[in-house]
Backbone as JSON, one array per atom type, in Angstrom:
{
  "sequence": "XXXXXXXXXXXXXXXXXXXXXXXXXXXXXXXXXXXXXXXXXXXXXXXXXXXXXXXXXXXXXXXXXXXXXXXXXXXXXXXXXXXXXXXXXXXXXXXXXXXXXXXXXXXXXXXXXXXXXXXXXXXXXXXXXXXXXXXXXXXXXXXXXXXXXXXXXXXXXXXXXXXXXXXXXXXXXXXXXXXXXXXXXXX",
  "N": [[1.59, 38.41, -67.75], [1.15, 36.65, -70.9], [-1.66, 36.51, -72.21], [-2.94, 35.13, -74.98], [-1.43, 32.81, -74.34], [-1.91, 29.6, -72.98], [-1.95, 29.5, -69.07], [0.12, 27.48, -67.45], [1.82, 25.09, -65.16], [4.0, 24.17, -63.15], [4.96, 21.54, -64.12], [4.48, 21.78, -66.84], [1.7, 21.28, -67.2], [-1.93, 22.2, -68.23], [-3.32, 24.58, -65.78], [-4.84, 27.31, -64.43], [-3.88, 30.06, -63.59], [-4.95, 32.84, -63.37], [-6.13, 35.54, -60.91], [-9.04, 34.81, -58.13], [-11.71, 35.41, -56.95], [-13.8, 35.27, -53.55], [-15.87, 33.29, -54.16], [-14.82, 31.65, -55.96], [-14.27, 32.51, -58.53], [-13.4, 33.33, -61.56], [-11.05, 36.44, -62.1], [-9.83, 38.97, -63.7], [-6.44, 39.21, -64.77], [-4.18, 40.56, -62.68], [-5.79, 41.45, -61.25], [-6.58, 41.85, -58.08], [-7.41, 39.29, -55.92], [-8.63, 36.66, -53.65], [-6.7, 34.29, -51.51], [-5.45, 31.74, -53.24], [-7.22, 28.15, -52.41], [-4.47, 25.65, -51.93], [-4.04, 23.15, -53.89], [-3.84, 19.2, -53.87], [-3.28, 18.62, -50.85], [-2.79, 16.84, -48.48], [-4.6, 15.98, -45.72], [-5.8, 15.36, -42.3], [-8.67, 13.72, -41.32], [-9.84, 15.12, -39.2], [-8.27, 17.82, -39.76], [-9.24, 18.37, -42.44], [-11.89, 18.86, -41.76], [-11.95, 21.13, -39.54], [-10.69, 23.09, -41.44], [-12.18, 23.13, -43.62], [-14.42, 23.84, -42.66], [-14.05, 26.14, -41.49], [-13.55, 27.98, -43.99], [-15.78, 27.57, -45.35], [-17.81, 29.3, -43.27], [-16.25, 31.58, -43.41], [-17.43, 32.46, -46.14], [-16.66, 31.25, -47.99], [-17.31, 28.72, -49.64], [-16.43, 27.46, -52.38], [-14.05, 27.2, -52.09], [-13.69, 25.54, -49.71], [-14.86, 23.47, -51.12], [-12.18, 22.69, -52.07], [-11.4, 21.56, -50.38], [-12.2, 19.37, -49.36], [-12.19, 18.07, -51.85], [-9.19, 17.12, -51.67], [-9.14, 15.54, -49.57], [-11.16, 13.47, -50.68], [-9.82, 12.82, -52.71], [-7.64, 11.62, -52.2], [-8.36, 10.0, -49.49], [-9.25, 7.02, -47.72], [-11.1, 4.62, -49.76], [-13.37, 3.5, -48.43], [-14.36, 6.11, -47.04], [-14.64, 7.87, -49.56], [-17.37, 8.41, -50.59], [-18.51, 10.11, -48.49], [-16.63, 11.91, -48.26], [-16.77, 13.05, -51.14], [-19.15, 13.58, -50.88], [-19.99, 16.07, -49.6], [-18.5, 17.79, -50.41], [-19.83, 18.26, -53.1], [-21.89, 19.55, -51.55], [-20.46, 21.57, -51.05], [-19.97, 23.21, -53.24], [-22.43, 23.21, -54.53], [-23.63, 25.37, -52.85], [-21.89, 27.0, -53.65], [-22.96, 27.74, -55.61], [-24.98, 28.74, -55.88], [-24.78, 30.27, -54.24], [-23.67, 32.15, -56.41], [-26.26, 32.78, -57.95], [-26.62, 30.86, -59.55], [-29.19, 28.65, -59.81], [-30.73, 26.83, -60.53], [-28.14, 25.14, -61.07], [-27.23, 25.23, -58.72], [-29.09, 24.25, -56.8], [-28.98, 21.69, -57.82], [-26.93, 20.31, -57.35], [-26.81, 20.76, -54.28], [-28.44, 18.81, -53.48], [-27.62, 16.45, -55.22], [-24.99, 15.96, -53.88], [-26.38, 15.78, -50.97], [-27.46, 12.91, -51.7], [-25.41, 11.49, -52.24], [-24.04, 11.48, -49.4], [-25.61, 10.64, -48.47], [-25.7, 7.91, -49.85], [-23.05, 7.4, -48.61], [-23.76, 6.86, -45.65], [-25.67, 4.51, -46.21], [-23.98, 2.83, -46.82], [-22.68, 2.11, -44.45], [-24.64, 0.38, -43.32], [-24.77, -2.55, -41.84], [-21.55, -2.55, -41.01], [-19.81, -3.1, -38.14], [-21.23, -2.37, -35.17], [-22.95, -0.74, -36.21], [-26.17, -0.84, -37.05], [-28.51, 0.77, -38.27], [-28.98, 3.24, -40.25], [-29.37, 5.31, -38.86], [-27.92, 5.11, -36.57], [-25.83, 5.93, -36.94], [-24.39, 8.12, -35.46], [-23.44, 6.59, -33.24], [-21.23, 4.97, -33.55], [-19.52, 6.82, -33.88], [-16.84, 8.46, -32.22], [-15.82, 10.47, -29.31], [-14.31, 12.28, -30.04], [-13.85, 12.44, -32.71], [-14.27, 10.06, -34.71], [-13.46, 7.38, -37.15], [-17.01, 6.41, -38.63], [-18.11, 8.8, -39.7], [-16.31, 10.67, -38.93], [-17.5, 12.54, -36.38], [-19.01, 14.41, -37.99], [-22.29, 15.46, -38.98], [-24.08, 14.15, -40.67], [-26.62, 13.3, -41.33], [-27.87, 15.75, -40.52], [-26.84, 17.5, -42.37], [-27.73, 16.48, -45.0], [-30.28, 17.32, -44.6], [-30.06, 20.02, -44.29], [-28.49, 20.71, -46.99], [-31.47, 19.78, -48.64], [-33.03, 21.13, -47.92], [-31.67, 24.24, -48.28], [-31.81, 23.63, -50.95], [-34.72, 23.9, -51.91], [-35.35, 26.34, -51.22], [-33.5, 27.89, -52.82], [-34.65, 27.14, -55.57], [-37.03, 28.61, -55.37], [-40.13, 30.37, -56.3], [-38.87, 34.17, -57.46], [-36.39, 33.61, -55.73], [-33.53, 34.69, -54.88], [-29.51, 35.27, -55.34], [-27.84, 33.71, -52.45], [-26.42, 34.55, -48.9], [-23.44, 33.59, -49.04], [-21.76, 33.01, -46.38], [-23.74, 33.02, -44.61], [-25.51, 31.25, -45.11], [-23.84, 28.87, -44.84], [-23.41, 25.9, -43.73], [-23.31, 23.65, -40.48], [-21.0, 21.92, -39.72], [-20.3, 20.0, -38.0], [-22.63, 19.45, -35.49], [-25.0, 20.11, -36.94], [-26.93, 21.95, -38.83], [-27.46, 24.87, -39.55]],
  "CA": [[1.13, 37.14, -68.31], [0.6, 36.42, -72.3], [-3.06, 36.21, -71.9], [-3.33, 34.42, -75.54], [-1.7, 31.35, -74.01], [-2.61, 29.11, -71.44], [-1.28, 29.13, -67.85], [0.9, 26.1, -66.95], [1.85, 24.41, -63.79], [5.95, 24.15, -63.58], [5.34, 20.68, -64.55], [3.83, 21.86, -68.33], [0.28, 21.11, -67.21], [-2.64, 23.77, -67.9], [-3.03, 25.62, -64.64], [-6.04, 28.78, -64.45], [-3.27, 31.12, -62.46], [-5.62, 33.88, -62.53], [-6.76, 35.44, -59.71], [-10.42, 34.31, -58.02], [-12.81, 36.13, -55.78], [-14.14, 34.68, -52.22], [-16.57, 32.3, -54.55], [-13.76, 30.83, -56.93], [-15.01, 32.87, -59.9], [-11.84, 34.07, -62.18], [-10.97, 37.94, -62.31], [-8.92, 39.69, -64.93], [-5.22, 39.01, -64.44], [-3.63, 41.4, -62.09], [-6.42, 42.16, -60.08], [-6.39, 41.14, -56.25], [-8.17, 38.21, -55.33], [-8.18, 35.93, -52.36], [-5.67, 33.42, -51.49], [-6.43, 30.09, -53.31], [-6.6, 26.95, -51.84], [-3.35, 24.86, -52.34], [-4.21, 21.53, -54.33], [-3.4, 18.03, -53.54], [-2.92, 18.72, -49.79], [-3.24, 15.37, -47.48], [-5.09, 16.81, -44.36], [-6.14, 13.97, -41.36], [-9.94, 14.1, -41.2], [-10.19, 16.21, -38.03], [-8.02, 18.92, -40.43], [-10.42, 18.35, -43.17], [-13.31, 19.15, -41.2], [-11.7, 22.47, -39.6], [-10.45, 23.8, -42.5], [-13.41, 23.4, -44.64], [-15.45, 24.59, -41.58], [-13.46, 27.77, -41.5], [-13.79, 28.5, -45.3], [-17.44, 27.68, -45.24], [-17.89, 30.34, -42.21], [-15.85, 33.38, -44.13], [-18.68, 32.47, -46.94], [-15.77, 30.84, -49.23], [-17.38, 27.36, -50.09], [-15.91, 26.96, -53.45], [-12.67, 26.89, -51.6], [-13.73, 24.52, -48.93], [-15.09, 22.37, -51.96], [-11.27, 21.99, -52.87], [-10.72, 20.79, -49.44], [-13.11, 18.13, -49.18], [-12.07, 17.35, -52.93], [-8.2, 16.51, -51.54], [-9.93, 14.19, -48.91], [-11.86, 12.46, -51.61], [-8.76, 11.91, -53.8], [-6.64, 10.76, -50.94], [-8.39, 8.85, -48.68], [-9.54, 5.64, -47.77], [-12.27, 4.01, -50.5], [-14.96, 3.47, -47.87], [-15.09, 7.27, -47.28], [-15.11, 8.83, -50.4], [-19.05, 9.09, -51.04], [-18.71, 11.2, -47.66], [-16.01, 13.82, -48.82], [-17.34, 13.62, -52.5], [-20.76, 14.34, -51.0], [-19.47, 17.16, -49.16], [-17.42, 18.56, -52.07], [-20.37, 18.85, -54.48], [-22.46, 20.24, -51.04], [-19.9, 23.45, -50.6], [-19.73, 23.7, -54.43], [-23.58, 23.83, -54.49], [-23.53, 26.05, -51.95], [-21.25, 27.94, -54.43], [-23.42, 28.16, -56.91], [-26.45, 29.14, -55.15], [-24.76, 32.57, -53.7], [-23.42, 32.93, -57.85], [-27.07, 32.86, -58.77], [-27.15, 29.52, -60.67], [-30.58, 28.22, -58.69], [-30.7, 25.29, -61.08], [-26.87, 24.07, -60.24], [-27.13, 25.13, -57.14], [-29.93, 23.03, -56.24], [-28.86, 20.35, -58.29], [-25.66, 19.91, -56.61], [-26.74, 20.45, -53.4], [-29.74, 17.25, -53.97], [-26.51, 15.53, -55.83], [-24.66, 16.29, -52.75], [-27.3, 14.81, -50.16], [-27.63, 11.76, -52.4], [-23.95, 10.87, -51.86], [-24.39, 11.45, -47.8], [-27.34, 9.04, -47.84], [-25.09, 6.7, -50.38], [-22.1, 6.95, -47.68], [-24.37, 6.35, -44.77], [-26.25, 3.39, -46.71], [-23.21, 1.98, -46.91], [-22.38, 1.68, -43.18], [-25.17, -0.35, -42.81], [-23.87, -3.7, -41.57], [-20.42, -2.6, -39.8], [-19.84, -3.0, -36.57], [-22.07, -1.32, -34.42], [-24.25, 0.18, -37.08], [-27.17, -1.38, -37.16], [-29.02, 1.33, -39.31], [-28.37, 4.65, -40.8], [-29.98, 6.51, -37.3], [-27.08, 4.92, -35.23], [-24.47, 6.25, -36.9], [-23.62, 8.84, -34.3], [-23.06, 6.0, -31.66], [-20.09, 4.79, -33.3], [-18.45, 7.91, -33.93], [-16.36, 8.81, -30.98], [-16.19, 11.95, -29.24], [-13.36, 13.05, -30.93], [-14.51, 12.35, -34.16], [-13.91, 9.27, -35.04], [-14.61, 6.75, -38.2], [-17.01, 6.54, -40.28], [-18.1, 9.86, -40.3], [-15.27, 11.96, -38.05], [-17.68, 13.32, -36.27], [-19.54, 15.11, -38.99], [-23.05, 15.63, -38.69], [-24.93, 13.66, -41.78], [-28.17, 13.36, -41.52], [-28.41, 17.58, -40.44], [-26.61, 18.13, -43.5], [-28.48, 16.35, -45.72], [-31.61, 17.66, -44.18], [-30.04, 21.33, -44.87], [-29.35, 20.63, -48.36], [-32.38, 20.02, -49.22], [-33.95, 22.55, -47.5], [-31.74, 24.87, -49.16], [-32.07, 23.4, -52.53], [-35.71, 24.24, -51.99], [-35.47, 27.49, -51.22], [-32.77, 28.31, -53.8], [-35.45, 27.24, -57.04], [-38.61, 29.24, -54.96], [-40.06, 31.71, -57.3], [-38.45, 34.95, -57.22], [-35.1, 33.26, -54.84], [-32.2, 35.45, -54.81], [-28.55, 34.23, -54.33], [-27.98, 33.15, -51.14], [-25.29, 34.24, -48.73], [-22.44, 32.03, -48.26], [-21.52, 33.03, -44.92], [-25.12, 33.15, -43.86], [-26.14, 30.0, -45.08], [-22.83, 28.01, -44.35], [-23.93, 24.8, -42.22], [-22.23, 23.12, -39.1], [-20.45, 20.05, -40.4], [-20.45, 18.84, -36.71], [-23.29, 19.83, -34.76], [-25.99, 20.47, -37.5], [-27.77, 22.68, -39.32], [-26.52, 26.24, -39.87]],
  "C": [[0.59, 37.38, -69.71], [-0.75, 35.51, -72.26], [-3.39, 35.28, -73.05], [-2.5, 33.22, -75.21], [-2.05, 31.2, -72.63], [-1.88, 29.19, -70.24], [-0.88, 27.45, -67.83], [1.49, 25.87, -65.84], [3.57, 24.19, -64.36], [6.21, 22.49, -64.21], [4.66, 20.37, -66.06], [2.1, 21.62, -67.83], [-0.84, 22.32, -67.26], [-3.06, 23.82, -66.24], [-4.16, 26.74, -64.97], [-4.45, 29.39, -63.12], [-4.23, 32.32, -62.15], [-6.44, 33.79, -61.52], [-8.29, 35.09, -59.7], [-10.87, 34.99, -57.01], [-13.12, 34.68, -54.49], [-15.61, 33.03, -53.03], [-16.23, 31.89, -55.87], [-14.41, 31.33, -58.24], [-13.65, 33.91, -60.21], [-12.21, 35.45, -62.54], [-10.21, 38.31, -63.57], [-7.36, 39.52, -64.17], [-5.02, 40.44, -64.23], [-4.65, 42.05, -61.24], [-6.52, 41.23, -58.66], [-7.72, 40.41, -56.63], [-8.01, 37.72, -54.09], [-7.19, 35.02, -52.99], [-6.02, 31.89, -52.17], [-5.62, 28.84, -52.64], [-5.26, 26.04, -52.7], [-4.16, 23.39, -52.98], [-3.36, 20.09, -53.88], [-3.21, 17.85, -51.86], [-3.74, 17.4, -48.78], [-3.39, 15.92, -45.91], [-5.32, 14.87, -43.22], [-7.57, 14.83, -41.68], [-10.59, 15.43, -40.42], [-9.8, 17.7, -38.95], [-8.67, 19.11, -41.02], [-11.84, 19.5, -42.93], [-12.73, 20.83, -40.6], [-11.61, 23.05, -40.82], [-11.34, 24.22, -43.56], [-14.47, 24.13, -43.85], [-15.14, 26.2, -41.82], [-13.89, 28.64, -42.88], [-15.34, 28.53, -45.64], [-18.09, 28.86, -44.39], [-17.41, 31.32, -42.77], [-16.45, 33.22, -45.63], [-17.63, 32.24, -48.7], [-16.27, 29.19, -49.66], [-16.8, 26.54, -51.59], [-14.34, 26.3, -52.68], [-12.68, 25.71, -50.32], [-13.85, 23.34, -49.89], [-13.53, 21.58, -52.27], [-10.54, 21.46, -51.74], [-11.17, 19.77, -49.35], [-12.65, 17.25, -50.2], [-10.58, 16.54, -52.72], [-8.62, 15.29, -50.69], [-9.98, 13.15, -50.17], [-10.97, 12.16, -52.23], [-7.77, 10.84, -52.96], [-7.16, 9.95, -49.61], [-8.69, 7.92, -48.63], [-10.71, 5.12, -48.94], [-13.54, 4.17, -49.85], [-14.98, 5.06, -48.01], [-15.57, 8.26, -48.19], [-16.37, 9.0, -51.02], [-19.4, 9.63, -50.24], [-17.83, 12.52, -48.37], [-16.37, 13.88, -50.12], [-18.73, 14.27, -52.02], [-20.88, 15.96, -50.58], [-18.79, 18.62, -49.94], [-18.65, 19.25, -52.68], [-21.55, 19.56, -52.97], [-22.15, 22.11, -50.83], [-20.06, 23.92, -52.68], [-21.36, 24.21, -55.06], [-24.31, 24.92, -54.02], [-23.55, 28.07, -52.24], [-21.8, 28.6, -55.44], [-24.78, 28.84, -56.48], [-26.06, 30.75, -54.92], [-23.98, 33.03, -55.21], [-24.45, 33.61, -58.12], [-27.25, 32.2, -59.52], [-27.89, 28.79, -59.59], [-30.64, 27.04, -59.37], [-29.25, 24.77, -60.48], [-26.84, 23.72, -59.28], [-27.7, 24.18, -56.48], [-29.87, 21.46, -56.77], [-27.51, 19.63, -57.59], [-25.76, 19.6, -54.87], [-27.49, 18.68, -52.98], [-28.38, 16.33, -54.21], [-25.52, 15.12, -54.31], [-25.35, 15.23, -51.5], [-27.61, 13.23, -50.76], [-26.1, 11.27, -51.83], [-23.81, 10.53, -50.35], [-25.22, 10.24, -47.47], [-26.33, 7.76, -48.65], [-23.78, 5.85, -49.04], [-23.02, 6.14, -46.2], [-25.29, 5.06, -44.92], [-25.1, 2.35, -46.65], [-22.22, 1.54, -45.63], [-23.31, 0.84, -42.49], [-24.46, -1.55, -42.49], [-22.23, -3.57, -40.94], [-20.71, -2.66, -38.71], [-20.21, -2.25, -35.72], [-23.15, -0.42, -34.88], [-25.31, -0.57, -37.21], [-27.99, -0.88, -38.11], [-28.35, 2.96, -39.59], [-28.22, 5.96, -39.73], [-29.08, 6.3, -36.85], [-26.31, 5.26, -35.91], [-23.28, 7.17, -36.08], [-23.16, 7.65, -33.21], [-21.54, 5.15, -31.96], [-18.7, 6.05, -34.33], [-17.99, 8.44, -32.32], [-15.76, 10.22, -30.67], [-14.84, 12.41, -29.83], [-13.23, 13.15, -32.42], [-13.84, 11.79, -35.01], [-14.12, 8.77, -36.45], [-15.9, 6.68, -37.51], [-16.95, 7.96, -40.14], [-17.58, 11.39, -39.15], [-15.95, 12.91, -37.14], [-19.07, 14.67, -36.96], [-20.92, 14.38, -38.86], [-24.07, 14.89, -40.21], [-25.45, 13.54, -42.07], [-28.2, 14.83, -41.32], [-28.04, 17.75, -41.78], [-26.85, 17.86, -44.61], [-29.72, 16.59, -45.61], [-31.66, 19.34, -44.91], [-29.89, 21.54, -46.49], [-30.31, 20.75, -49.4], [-33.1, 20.7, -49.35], [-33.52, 23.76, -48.06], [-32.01, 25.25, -51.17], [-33.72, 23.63, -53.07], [-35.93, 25.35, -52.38], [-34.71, 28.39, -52.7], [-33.82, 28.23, -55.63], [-36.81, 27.75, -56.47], [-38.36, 30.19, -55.89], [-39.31, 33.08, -56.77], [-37.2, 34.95, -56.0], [-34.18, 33.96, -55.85], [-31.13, 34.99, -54.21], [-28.49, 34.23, -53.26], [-26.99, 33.84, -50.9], [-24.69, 33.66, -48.28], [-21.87, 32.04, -47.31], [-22.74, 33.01, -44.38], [-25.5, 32.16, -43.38], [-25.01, 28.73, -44.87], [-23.45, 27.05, -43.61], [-22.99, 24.34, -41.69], [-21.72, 22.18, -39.7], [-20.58, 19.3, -38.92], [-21.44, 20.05, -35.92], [-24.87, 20.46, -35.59], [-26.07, 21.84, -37.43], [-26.84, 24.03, -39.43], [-26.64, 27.15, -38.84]]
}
């Protein structure tokens, strides 16, 4: 690769081809990296939620971020202030086990803000009455609104790590450690 130009996508578009480590941070061309996530990929929710689960668990959240982020481009309107919130939660996540304690925590906060925006905004459907009942109309297979996915824990963990992440003398985090449940709370 002619490192003084840019990478391009077969359809002329810039493109980063080089490789990336387990927390999407670019290497020197030709050195091994992990596998990166594919872009644009139209998952069903239930996939969503594995797949980003999985990548969150082998302490890859940048790369779950770009799962959550195909959600958010491709699905329905109502949900996208759940998979955007989600997105900037693994990407906070991401930045926390870099060592950016300001992003980190700002993303994850940014993050939990979106969760509380999606869940604010199920007030008044059918069967929701307030933000607490939203588990009762998710169905056990993990249904709308929120598939399943645990929303209030994970805006609870958020914050709690976005705490910890700007305590004096906090050291990055790790991202398999601190990974949280998407269904079933907390980490």
């Amino acid at each position: 690769m002619d490192e003084t130009r840019r990478d391009r996508d077969t359809e002329g578009r810039a493109h980063n081809a080089r490789p990336r480590d387990g927390l999407g941070r670019p290497l020197p061309y030709g050195s091994p990296g992990v596998e990166r996530q594919p872009e644009g990929v139209v998952r069903s929710p239930q996939e969503t939620v594995r797949e980003a689960q999985r990548l969150l668990d082998a302490g890859m959240p940048f790369h779950a971020h770009e799962v959550f982020e195909d959600a958010w481009k491709s699905g329905p309107a109502a949900e996208r202030e759940l998979w955007r919130g989600l997105a900037q939660l693994a990407v906070g996540l991401t930045h926390a086990a870099r060592g950016n304690v300001t992003g980190g925590a700002r993303l994850l906060r940014r993050g939990a803000a979106a969760l509380t925006e999606f869940l604010d905004g199920l007030d008044g459907l059918d069967g929701v009455e307030s933000v607490e009942s939203v588990e009762s109309v998710d169905s056990a297979d993990g249904g709308a609104p929120a598939h399943g996915i645990d929303v209030g824990a994970l805006t609870g963990w958020a914050r709690e790590l976005a705490g910890r992440v700007e305590g004096p003398g906090a050291e990055p985090v790790d991202a398999a450690a601190e990974a949280p449940r998407l269904r079933g709370g907390g980490r």
